[in-house]
C-alpha angles and dihedrals in degrees: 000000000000125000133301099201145344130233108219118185130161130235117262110190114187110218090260100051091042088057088059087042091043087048096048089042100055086047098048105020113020096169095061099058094099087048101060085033098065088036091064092041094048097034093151089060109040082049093048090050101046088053084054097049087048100050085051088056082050103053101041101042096038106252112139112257116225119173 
């Protein structure tokens, strides 16, 4: 069977959300911090990029790609 397409969004965290993310994440997973942090400060390209990543997978695995 296989898949036919694939559905790609990126992650909006309001402030306030990000504060309970941000919480959860120091205690689990401490290393990753920066990570999410840059993600929600530099939301356009983390999105950009992920769209990118996903349209490669695309293209190179066979699900139709839709913006």
């Amino acid at each position: 069977m296989g898949v036919s397409y694939i559905i790609v969004d990126s992650i909006k965290l309001s402030s306030t959300i990000w504060g309970k993310v941000r919480k959860a994440v120091e205690r689990h997973y401490p290393d990753l911090v920066e990570g999410y942090r840059c993600v929600v400060a530099n939301r356009r390209s983390y999105h950009e990029a992920l769209m990118a990543r996903a349209q490669r997978f695309a293209e190179k695995h066979g699900p139709a790609w839709r913006v």
